[in-house]
PDB file of N, CA, C and O in Angstrom, chain B, residues numbered from 101:
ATOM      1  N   UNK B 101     -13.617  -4.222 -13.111  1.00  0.00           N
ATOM      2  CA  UNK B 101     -12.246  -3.857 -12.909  1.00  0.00           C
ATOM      3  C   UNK B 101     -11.458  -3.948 -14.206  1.00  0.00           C
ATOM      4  O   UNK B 101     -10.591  -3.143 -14.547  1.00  0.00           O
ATOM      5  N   UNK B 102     -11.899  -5.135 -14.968  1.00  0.00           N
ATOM      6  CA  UNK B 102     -11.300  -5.408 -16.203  1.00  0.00           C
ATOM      7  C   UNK B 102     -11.694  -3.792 -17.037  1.00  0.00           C
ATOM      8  O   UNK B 102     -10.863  -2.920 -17.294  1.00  0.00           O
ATOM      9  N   UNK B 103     -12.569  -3.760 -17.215  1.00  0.00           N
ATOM     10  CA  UNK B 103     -12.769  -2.398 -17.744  1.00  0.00           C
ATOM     11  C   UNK B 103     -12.073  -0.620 -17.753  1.00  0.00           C
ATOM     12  O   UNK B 103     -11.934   0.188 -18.671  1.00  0.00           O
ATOM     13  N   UNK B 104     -11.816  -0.567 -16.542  1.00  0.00           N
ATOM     14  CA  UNK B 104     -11.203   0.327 -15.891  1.00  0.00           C
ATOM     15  C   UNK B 104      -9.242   0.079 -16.248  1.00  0.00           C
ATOM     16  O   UNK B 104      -8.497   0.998 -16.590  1.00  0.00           O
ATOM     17  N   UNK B 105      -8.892  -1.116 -16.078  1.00  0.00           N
ATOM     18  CA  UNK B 105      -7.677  -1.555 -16.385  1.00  0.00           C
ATOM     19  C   UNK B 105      -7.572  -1.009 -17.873  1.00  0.00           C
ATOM     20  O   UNK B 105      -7.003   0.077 -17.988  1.00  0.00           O
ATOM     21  N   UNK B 106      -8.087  -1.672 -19.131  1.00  0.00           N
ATOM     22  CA  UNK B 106      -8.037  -1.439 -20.179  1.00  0.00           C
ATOM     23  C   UNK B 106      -8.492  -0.004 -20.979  1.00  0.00           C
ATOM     24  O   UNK B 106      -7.962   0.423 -22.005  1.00  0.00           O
ATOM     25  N   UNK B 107      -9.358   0.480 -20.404  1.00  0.00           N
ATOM     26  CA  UNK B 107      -9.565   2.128 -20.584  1.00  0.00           C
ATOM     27  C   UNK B 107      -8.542   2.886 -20.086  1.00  0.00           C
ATOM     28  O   UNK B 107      -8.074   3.631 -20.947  1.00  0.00           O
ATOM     29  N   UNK B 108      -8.024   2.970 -19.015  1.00  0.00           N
ATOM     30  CA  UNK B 108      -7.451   4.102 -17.926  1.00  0.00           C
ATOM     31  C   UNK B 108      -5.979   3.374 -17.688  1.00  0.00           C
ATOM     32  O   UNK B 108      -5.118   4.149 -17.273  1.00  0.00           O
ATOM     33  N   UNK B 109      -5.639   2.249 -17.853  1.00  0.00           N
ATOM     34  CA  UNK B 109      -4.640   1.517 -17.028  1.00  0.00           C
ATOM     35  C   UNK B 109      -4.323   1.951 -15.554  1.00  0.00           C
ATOM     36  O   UNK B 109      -3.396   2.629 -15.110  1.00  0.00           O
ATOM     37  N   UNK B 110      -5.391   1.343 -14.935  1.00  0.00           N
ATOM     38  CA  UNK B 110      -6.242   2.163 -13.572  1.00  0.00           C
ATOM     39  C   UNK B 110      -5.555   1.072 -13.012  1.00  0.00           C
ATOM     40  O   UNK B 110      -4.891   0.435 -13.829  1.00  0.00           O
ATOM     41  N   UNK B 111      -5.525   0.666 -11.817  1.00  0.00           N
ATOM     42  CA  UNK B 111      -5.472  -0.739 -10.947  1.00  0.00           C
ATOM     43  C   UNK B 111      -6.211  -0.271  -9.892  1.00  0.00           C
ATOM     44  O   UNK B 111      -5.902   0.475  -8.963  1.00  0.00           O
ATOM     45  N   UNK B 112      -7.471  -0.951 -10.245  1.00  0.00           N
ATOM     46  CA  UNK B 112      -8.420  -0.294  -9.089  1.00  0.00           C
ATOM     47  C   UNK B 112      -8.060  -1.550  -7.765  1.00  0.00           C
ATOM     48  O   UNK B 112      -7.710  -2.720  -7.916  1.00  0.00           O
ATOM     49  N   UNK B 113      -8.236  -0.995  -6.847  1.00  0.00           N
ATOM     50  CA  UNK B 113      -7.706  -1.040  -5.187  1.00  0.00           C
ATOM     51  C   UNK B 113      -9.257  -1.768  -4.582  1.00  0.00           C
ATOM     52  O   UNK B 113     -10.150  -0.925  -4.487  1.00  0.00           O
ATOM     53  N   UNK B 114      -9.578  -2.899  -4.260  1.00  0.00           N
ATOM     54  CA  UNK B 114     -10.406  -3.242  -3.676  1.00  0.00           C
ATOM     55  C   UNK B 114     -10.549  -3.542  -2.215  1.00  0.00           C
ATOM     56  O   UNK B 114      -9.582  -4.142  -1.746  1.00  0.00           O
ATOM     57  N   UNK B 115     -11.665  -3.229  -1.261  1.00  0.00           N
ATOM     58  CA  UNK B 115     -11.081  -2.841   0.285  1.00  0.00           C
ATOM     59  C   UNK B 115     -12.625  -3.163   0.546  1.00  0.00           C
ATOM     60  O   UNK B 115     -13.687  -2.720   0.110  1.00  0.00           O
ATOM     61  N   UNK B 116     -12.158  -4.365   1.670  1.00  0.00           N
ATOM     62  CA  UNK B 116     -13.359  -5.118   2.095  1.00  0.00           C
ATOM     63  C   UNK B 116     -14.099  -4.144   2.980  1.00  0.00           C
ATOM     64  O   UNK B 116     -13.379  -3.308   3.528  1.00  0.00           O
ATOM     65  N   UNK B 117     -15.541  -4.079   3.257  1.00  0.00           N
ATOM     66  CA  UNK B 117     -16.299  -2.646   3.195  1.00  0.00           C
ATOM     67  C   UNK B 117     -17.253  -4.116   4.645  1.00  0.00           C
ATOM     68  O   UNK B 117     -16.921  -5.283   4.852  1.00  0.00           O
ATOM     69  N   UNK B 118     -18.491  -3.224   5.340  1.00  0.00           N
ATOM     70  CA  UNK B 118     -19.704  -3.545   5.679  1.00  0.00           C
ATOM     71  C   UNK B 118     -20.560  -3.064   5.567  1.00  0.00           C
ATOM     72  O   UNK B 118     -20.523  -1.952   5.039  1.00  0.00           O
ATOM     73  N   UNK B 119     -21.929  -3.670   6.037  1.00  0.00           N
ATOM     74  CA  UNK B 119     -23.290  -3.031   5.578  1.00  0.00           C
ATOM     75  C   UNK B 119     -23.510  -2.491   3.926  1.00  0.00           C
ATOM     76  O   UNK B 119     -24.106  -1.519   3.461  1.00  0.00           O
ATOM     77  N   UNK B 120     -22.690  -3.673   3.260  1.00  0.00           N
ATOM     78  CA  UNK B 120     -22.921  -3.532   1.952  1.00  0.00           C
ATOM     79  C   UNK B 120     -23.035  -2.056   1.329  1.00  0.00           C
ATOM     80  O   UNK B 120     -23.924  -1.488   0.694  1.00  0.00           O
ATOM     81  N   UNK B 121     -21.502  -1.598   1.867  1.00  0.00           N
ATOM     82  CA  UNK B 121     -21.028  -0.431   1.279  1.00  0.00           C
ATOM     83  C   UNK B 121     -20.328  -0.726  -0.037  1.00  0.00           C
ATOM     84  O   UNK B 121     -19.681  -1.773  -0.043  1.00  0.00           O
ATOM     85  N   UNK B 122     -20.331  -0.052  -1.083  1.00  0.00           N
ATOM     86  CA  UNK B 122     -19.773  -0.182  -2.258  1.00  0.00           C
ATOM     87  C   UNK B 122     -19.508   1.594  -2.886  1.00  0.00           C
ATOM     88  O   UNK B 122     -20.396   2.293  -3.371  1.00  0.00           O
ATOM     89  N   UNK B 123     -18.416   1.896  -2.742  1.00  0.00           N
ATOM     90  CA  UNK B 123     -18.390   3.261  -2.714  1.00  0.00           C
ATOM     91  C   UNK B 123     -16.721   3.490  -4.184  1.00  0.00           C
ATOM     92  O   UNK B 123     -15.715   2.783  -4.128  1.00  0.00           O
ATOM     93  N   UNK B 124     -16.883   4.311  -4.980  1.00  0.00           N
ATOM     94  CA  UNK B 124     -15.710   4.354  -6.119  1.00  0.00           C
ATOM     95  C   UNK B 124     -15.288   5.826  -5.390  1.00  0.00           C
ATOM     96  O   UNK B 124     -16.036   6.788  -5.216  1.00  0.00           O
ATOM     97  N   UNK B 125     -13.974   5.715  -5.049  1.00  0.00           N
ATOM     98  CA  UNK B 125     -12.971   7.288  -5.198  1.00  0.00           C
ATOM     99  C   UNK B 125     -11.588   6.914  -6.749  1.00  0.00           C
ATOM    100  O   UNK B 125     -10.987   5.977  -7.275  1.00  0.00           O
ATOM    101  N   UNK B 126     -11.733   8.232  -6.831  1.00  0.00           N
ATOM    102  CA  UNK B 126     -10.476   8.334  -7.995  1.00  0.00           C
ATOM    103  C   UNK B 126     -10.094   9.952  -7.350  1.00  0.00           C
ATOM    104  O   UNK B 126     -10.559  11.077  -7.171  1.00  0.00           O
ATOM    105  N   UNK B 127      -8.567   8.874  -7.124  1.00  0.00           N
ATOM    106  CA  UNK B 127      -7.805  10.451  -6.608  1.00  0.00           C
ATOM    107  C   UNK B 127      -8.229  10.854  -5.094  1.00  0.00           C
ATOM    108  O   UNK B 127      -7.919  11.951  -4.629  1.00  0.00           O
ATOM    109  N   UNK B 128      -8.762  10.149  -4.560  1.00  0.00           N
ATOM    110  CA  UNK B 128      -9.385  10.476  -2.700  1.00  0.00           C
ATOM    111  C   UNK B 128     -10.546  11.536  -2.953  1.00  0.00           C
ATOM    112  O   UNK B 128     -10.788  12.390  -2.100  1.00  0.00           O
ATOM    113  N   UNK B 129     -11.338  11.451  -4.282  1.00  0.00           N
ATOM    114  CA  UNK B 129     -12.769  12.073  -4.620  1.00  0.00           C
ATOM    115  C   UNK B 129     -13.617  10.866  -4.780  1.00  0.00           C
ATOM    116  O   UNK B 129     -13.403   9.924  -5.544  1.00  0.00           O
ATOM    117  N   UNK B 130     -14.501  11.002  -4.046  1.00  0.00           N
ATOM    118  CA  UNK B 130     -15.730  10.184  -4.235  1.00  0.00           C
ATOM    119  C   UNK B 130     -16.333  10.580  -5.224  1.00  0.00           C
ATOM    120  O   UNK B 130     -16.715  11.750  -5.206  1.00  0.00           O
ATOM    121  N   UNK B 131     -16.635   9.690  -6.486  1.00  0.00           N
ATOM    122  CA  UNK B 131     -17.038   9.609  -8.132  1.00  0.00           C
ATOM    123  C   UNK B 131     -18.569   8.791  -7.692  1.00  0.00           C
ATOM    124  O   UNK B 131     -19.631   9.153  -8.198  1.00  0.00           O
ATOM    125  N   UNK B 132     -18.517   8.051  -7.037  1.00  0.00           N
ATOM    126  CA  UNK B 132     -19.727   6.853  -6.808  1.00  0.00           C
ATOM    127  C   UNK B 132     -20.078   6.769  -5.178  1.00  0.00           C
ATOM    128  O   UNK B 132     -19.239   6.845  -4.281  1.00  0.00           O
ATOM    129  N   UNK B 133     -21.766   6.564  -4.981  1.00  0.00           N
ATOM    130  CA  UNK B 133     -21.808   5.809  -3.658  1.00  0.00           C
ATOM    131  C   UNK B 133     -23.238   5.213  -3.847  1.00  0.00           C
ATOM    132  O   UNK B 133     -24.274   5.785  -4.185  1.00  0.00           O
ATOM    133  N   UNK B 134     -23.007   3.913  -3.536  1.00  0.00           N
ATOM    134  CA  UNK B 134     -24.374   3.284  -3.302  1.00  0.00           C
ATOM    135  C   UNK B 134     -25.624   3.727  -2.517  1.00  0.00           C
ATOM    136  O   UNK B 134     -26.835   3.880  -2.677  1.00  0.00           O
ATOM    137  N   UNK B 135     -24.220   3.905  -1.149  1.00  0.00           N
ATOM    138  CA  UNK B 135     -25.526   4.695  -0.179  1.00  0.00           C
ATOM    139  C   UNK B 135     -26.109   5.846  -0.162  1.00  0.00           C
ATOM    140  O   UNK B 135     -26.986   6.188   0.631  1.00  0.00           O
ATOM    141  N   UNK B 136     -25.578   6.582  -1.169  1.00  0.00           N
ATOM    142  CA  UNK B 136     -26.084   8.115  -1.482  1.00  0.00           C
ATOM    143  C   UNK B 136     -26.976   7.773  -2.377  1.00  0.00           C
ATOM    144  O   UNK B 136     -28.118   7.946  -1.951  1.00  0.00           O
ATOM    145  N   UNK B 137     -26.908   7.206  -3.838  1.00  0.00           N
ATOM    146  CA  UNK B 137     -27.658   6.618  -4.701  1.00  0.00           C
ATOM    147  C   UNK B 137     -28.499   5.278  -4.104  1.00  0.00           C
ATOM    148  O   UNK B 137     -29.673   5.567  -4.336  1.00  0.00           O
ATOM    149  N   UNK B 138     -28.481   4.329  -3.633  1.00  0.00           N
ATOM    150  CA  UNK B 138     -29.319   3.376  -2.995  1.00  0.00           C
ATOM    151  C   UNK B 138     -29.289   2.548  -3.922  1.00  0.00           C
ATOM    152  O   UNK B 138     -30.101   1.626  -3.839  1.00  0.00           O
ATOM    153  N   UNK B 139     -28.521   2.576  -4.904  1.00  0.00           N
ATOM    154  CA  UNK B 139     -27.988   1.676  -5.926  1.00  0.00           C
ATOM    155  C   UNK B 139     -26.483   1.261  -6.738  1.00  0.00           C
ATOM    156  O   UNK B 139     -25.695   2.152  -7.056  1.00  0.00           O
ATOM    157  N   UNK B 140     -26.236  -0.038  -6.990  1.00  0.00           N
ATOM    158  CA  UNK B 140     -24.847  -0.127  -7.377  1.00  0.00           C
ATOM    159  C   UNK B 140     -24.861   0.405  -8.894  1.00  0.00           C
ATOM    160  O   UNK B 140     -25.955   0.357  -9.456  1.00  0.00           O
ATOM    161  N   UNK B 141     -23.481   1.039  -9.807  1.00  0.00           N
ATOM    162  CA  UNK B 141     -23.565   1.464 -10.687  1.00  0.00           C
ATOM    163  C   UNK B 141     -24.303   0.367 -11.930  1.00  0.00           C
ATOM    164  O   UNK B 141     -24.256  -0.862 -11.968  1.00  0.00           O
ATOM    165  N   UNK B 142     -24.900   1.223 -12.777  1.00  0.00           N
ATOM    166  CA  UNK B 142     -24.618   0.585 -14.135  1.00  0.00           C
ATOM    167  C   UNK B 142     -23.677  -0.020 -14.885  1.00  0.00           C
ATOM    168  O   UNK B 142     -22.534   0.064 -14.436  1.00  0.00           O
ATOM    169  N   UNK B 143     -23.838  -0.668 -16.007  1.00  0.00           N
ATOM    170  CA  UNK B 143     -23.232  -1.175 -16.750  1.00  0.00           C
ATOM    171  C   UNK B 143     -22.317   0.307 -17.499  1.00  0.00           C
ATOM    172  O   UNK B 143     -22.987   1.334 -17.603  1.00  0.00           O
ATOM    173  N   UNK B 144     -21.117   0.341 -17.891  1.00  0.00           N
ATOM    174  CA  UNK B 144     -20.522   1.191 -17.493  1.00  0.00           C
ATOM    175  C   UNK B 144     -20.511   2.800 -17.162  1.00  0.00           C
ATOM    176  O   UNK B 144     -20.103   3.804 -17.747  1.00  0.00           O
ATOM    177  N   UNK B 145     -21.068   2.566 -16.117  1.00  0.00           N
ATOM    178  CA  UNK B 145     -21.305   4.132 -15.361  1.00  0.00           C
ATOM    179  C   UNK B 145     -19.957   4.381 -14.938  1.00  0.00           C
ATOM    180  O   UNK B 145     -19.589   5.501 -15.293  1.00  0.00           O
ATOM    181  N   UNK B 146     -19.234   3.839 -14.409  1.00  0.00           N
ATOM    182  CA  UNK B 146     -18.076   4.268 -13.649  1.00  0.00           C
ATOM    183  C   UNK B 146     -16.868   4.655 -14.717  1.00  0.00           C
ATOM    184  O   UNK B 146     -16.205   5.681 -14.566  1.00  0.00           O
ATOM    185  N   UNK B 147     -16.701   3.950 -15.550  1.00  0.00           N
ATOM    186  CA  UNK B 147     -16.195   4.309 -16.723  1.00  0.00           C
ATOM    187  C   UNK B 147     -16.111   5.615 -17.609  1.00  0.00           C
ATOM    188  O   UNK B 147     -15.203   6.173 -18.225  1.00  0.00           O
ATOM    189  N   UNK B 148     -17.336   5.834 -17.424  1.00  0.00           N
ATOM    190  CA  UNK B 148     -18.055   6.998 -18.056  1.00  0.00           C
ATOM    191  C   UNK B 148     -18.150   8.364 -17.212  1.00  0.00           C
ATOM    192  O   UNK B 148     -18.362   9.474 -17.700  1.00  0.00           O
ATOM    193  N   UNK B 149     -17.932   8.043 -15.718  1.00  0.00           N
ATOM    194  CA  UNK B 149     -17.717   9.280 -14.629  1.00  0.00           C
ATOM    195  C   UNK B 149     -16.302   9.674 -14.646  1.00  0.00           C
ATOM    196  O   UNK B 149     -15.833  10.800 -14.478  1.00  0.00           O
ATOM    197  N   UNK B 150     -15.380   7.976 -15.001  1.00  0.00           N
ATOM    198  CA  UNK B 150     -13.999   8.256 -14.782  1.00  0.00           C
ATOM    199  C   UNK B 150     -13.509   9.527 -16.485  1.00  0.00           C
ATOM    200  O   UNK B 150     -12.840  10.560 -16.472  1.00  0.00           O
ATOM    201  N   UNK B 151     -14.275   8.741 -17.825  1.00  0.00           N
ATOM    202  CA  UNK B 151     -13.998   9.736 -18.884  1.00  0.00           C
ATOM    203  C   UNK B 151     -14.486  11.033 -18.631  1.00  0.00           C
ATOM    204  O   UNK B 151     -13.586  11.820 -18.923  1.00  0.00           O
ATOM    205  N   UNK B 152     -15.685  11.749 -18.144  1.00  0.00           N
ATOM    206  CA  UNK B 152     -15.579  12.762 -17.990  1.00  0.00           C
ATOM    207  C   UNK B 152     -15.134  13.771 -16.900  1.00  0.00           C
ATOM    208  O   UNK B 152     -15.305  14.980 -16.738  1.00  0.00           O
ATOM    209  N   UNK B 153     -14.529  12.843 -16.255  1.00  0.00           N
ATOM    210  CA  UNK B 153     -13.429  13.772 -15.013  1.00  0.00           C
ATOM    211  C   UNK B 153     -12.275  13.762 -15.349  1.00  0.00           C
ATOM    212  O   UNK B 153     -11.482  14.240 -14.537  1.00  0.00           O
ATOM    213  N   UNK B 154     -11.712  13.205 -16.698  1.00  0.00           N
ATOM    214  CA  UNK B 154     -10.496  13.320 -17.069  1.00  0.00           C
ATOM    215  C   UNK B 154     -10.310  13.470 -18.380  1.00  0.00           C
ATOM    216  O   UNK B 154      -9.267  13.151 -18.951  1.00  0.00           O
ATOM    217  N   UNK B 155     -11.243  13.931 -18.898  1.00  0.00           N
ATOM    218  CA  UNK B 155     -10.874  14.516 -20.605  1.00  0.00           C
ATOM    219  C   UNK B 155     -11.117  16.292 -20.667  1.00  0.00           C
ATOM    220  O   UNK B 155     -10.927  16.905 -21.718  1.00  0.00           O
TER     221      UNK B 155
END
């Protein structure tokens, strides 16, 4: 989150989930999903989806 703050001055929104859902939207677009991928992001992947959807 720290990351996202200082790149973007984002305030990412955290929202208690089940069945170990972990899912990123920017803008009400889904950028990330665990359960589509079957994995949580990388070390900064999300960062890096958020720079190229907005440069």
């Amino acid at each position: 989150m720290e990351k996202l703050q200082k790149n973007f001055a984002l305030t990412p929104e955290l929202i208690p989930g089940r069945n170990g859902v972990f899912d990123v939207r920017l803008d009400d677009e889904m950028i990330f999903s665990k359960h589509e991928l079957g994995r949580f992001p990388e070390e900064n992947e999300i960062v890096e989806i958020i720079k190229a959807r907005t440069s």
